[in-house]
KERO-796089 format. One record per residue (C-alpha): residue in three letters; x, y, z. Coordinates in steps of 0.1 Angstrom, whole numbers, plus 5000, padded with zeros to 4 digits. Layout:
# residues N
ALAXYZ...
# end
This chain:
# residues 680
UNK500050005000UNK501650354990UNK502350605018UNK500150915014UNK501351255003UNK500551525016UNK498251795008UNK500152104982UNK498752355004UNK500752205034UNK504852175038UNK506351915058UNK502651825070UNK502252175082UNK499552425066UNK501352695046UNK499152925069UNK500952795097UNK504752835087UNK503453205076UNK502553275115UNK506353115124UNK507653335099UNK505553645112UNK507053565147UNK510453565134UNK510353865118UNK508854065148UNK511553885170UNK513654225179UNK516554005193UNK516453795156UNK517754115139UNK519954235161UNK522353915144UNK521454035110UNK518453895110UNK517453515111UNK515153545077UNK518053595058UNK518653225068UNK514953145067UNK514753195027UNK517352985019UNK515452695035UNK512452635013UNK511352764980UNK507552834999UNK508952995022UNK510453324998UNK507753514995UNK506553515028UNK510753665041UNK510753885009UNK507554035027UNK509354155052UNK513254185035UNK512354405010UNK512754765018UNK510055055019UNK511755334999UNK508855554995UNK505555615016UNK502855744999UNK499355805020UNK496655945007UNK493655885030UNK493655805067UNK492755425057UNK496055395037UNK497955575069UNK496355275096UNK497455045068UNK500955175061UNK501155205099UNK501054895109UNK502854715077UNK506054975084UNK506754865120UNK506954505112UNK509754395111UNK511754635130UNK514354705107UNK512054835080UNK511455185097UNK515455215085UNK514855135051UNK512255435044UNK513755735027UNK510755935013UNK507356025025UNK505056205003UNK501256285017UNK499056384995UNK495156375005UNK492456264979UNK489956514995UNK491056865005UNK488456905025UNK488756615045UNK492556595054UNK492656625094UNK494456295095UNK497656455078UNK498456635116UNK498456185131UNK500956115107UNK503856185127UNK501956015160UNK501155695140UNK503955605126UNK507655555140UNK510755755135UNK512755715103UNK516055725107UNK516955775072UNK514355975060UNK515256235033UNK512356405019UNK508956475029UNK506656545003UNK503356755012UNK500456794982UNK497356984982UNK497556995014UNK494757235035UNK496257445061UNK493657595074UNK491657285089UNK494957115104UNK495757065139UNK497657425156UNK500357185165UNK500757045128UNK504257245124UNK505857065159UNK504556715148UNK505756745114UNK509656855134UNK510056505146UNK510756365110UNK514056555113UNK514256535075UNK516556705051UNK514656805026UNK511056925026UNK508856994992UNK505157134998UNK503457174967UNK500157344964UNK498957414998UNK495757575008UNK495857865029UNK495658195032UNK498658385049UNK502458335044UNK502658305080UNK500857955077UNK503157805055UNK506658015070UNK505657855102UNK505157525091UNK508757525074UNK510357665101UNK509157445127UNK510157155104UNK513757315102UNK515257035073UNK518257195048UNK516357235018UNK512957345009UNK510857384980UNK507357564980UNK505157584950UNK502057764953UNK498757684936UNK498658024915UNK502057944904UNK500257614888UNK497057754876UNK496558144868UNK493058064875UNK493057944906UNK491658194930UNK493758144965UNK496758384969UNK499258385000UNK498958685017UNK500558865048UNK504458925059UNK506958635049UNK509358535077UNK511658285074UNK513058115107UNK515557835106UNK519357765121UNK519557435094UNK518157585060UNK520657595036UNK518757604999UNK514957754994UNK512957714964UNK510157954962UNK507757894927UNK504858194931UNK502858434909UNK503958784910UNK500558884932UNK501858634963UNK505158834967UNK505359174953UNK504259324980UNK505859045010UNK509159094995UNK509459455001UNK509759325040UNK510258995038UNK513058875071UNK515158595070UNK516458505104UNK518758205085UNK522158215094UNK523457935070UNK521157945040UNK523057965009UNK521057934981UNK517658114974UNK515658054942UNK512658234929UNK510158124901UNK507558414899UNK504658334872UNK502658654859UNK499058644858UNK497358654820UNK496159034822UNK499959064834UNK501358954803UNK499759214778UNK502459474794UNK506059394793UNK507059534827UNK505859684858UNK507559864885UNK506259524910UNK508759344884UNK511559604895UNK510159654931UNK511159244934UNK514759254922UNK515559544942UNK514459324973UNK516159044959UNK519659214954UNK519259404985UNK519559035001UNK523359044998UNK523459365024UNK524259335060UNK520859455073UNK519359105063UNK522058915081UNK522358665053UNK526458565058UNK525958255037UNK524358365009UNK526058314979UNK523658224949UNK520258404944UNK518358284910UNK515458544901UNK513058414872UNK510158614859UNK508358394832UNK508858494802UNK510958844808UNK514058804833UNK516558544843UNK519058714871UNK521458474886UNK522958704915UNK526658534927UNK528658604953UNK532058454970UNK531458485006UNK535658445012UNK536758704987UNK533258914986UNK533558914951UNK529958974931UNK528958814895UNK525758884876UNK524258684847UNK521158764830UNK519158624802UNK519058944785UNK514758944772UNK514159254769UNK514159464732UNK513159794744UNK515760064756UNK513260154785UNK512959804799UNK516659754799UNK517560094820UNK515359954844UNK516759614843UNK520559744847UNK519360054872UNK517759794896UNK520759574895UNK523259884908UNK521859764941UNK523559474940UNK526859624929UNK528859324908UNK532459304898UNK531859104870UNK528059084845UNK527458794817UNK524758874796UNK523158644774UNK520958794744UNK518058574730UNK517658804699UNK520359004672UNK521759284700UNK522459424665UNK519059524654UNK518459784682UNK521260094686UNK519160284710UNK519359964734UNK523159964732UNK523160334742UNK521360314769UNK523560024784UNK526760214775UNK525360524794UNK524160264823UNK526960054828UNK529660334826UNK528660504850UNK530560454879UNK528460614904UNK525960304902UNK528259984893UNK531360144917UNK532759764918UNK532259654882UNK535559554864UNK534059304835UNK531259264813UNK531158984787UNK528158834764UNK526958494754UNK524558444733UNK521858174722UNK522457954694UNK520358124667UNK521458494676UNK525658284675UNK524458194640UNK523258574631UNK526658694645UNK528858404623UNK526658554592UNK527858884595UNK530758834605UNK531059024636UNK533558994666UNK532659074706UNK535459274708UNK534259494674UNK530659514694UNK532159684723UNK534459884704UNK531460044684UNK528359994706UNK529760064740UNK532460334739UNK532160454771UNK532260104786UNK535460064766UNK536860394778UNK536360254816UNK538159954807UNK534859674816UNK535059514781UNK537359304758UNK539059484735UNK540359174718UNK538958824719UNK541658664743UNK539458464763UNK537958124750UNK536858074719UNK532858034726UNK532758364743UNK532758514705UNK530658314678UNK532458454649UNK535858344666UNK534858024672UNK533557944638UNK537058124626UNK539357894649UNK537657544637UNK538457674596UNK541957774602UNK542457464627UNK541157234592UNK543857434576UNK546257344597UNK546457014591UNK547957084553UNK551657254553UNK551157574533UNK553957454508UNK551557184497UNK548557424501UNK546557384460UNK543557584474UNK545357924483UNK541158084475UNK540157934503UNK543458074525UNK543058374506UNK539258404523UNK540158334557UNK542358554562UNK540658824549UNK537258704573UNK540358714602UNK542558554625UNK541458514661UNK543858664688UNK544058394704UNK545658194677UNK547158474657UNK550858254666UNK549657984651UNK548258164624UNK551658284616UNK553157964625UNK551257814593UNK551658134570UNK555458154576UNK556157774566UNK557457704601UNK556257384603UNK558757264581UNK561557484598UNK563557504633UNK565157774646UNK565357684684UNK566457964709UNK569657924728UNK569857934766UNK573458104764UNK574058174727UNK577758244717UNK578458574710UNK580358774687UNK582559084698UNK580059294673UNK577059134694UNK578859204725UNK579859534718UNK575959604717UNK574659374741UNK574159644768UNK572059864739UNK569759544732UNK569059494772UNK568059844773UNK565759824744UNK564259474753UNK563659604786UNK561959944774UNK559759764749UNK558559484777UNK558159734806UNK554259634810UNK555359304810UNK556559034835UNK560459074839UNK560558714830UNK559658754796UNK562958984791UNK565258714790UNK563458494760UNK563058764740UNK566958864742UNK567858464738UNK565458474704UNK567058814692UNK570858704700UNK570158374688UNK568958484655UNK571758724650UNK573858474659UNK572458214629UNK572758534608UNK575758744605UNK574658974577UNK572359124599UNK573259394626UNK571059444655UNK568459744648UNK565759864669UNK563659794639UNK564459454646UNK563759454678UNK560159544669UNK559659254645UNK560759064670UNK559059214697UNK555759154680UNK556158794667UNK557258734706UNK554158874722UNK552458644700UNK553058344717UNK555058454748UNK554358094765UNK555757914736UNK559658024733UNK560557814705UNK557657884681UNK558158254684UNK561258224679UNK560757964647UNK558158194634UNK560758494640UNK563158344623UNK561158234591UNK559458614588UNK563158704583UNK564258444555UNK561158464540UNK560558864535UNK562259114557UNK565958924559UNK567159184530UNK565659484545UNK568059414577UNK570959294560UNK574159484558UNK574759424519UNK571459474510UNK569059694534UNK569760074517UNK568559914482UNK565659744493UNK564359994510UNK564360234481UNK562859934457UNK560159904481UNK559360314483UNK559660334444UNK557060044449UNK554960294468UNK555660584445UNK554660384414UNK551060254430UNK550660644441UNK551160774405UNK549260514392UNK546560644412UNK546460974418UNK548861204395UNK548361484418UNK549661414448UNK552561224433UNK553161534417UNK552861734450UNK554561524470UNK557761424444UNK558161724426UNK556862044439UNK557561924476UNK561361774460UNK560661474486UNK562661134478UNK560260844481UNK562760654503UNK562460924526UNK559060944523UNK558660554536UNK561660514554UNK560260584585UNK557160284580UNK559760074567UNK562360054589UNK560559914616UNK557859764590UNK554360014607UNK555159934645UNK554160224661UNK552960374632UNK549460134636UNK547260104661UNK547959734671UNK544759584661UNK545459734625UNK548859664628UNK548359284635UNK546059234604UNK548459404582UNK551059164593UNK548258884587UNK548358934549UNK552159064543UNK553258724561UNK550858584533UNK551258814504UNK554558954511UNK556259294514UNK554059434489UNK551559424509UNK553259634534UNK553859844499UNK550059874493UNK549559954532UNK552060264526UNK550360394498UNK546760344515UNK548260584543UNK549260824521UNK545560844502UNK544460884534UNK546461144544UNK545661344510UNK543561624522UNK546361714546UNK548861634521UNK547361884493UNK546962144517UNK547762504508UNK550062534533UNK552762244527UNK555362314506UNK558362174521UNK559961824529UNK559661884567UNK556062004564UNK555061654548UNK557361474570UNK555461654600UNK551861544585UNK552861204582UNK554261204621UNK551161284636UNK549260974652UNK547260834622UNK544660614649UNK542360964642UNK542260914603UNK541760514601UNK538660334598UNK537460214633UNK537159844623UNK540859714613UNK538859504587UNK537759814569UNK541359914568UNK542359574552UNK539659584531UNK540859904517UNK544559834515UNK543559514495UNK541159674469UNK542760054465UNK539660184466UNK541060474493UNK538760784480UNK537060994503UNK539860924530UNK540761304552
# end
């Protein structure tokens, strides 16, 4: 006779109900976990018998109640077994009915403390029917964080209180206007903030909630450090572009930073106004220095005075702008921020101001080919006078669009020496579109062939008795021309000079070539042996002859009956005035550009794009660049009163910065087509 089984819904001739209520016991068995708990051992003993242990092994991340049923529920599942009170990081109560939320205030009582709670997570709930002692319950979460998200109440001293009694790091409030324009409850009353922990506070609000709190708003929190505002305009609001609540706001905000609020923390203030502003106010609490960035919005001239005159309050060392439109398209706008900005009665502290722009206003920029440095040199003259923006584009490469777009060409064109160079159009292009500051040295680096040359600078060059004999003149001219720079610098440049003169005998120090030098060092005066490469390969290429003993008096006057030819070629009279009835020799004429090849003759920024296309071109662009000048110069030069040599050499003295075209582009663009007319 076969032995009988038994039953599927028994285990080792126990009911499965049965080794549930063992299990039970073992999990609420206090001592049991204290050893790591024994149902750790318990699963591995029967297949049955998993479920029932991952019951009680699996953590409880998130608690989410949403009626006083689920809480009783939750209540009693959460304490059993005792280590699951541990595993609980998040709780989030949101009631199903507003109206009938008075359980939320037994929350606290019902269940136990979480020792690892993070967040708690309030929603929709009503204020105004809880429990007086809602806010000291609620404290003995001890949580971190704390996110209420549409409450409904009345007064900002409901919802201040509750956070401050709660006392976690961070907090994030987000009204129900903020949500829904339509919705007719709005916070009202005087907003004070209380808390020794907070540390971050995310306010999201419509305009109506705090324009008026914020004029007295109090923060008694010594360590909060971050402070975000989201402020949502109402739908009638949005028909006008501004209003003075708009400014009223970010005066309050920025007035944050002062001592009167007490605020020693505070570092980071975001203000967003939907759809108009974005001010991110910055400040390092060890060196007290300010930044300002702004999402720059606004179109008209009027909003923008009252955009930057608000701001004075908060007195930065440094603004970003970013512009979400062409800046281009408005020149009453850039007045008005010139006239703003400059004045150093409201921004005392500012020392920068730089721009970034959106992608399709980067795009616009690229199009028409315009540089950040050519924007503040023509729209902001005042702010370029104090000194607040960059002259040249020396910082990285995305801070100017056009730059960027120029450095990733010439970087393709690097990767081709110029010697095997077929598609000298496109080189011929680039560089009349520009080089970048930044990598003007390797701009010349490529133009002058030194790829395929070395020339590398000597730490102690041997000297000749002539070198010697005029080493003491060189240290005196190396250190005049480097005075604004560090001392350090001193010695590489006279190693590169010496070390040249050395490789070439038939040259004889100059202090026209000290300037050549000088201005291929400053290129790249971090990279010795490129500058002095690139130096080197300028002088074999073009200018060796100018310098050289044999040779120098003979190509000098080639290269000024070069000038005189293009002049009569293009306008008879003043070659006629200036050759004949003046008696003036053309070499004496150019002599002076020549010998030290338009260093301080040029403004620097025209200086450095004539060099652009002469290491290109040749010395006859430095030819064509002479005889530009000199059409420039032609209403002077015609005058009535200049008869004699000195009176021409005298005109052609006097600074020329005054009689150039602003933009050194306009200058090039001049010198390469000979279209000069109309020049003073």
């Amino acid at each position: 006779m076969q032995s009988r089984r038994p039953p599927k819904s028994s285990i080792g001739g126990f009911p499965v109900e049965l080794w549930d209520r063992i299990i039970d016991a073992i999990a609420a068995d206090t001592v049991g976990w204290e050893n790591g708990g024994d149902l750790l051992s318990c699963i591995l003993v029967c297949k049955s018998w998993v479920h029932r242990c991952r019951y009680y092994l699996n953590p409880l991340r998130i608690l989410d109640i949403h009626s006083a049923e689920e809480l009783t529920t939750i209540a009693r599942t959460v304490r059993s077994p005792p280590i699951r009170p541990r595993s609980v990081e998040g709780l989030k109560v949101e009631p199903i009915d507003e109206f009938d939320c008075q359980w939320i205030a037994a929350v606290p009582l019902c269940l136990p403390r979480f020792p690892n709670l993070r967040h708690i997570t309030l929603s929709k709930v009503n204020f105004t029917e809880q429990h007086s002692r809602l806010p000291q319950l609620y404290s003995l979460f001890r949580a971190s964080s704390l996110i209420v998200q549409r409450p409904l109440c009345i007064s900002w001293s409901q919802i201040t209180r509750f956070l401050s009694a709660v006392n976690p790091t961070s907090v994030h409030l987000t009204t129900r206007r903020y949500r829904d324009k339509r919705d007719p409850s709005l916070l009202y009353g005087v907003f004070i903030m209380r808390s020794q922990n907070l540390k971050t506070l995310n306010l999201r609000v419509s305009r109506n909630e705090l324009a008026k709190p914020c004029r007295s708003w109090q923060f008694f929190t010594p360590q909060l450090e971050e402070l975000e505002l989201h402020i949502r305009r109402s739908e009638a609001d949005d028909l006008q572009e501004d209003s003075d609540e708009d400014w009223c706001m970010l005066a309050s905000i920025c007035r944050l930073f002062q001592p009167s609020h007490e605020l020693p923390a505070l570092c980071n203030v975001t203000f967003f106004l939907s759809g108009c502003v974005y001010v991110k106010l910055l400040r390092d609490v060890k060196t007290v220095k300010r930044e300002l960035y702004a999402d720059f919005q606004y179109e008209s001239s009027q909003s923008s005075s009252k955009l930057f005159s608000t701001l004075a309050t908060f007195d930065p060392h440094e603004i970003k702008l970013e512009f979400f439109w062409n800046p281009l398209d408005s020149t009453s706008l850039w007045q008005h921020i010139d006239s703003t900005l400059s004045d150093r009665r409201s921004f005392r502290s500012l020392a920068s101001l730089t721009f970034q722009y959106t992608f399709n206003t980067s795009e616009d920029l690229v199009q028409r080919k315009v540089c950040i440095a050519s924007i503040c040199r023509t729209w902001l003259p005042n702010c370029a006078e104090r000194g607040i923006v960059p002259l040249e584009c020396e910082s990285p490469r995305e801070d100017c669009p056009y730059h960027h777009h120029l450095c990733e060409r010439w970087e393709q064109m690097f990767k081709v020496p110029l010697a095997v160079f077929t598609d000298h159009e496109a080189v011929e292009e680039l560089l009349q579109d520009g080089v970048p500051p930044f990598i003007r040295h390797s701009v010349w680096w490529f133009l002058t062939g030194s790829t395929v040359k070395r020339m590398e600078p000597l730490l102690t060059p041997p000297l000749d008795a002539e070198i010697l004999d005029v080493l003491t003149i060189i240290r005196r001219d190396v250190a005049r021309l480097l005075r604004n720079h560090p001392r350090e610098l001193e010695k590489s440049l006279l190693n590169m000079l010496c070390t040249y003169l050395v490789g070439a005998p038939d040259v004889k120090y100059c202090p026209g070539l000290l300037s050549v030098a000088g201005v291929v060092f400053l290129r790249s005066p971090d990279q010795e042996n490129r500058a002095c490469a690139t130096f080197g390969s300028i002088m074999d290429t073009h200018l060796r002859p100018y310098f050289s003993v044999q040779s120098a008096h003979t190509k000098v006057e080639e290269i000024s009956e070069m000038v005189a030819t293009l002049l009569q070629r293009k306008d008879l009279a003043l070659t006629k005035k200036l050759f004949i009835t003046s008696g003036v020799a053309p070499v004496e004429l150019c002599r002076p550009w020549f010998s030290n090849w338009f260093v301080d003759v040029l403004p620097e920024e025209h200086l450095l794009r004539v060099w652009d296309l002469a290491l290109y071109y040749g010395v006859s662009f430095f030819a064509s660049t002479a005889f530009t000048l000199l059409l420039l110069r032609r209403a002077a030069l015609m005058g009535s009163g200049v008869r004699s040599q000195d009176d021409i050499i005298k005109i052609l003295a006097n600074p020329l910065k005054s009689f150039l075209p602003p933009h050194p582009n306009d200058f090039i663009h001049m010198v390469s087509t000979g279209d000069m007319f109309g020049g003073q």
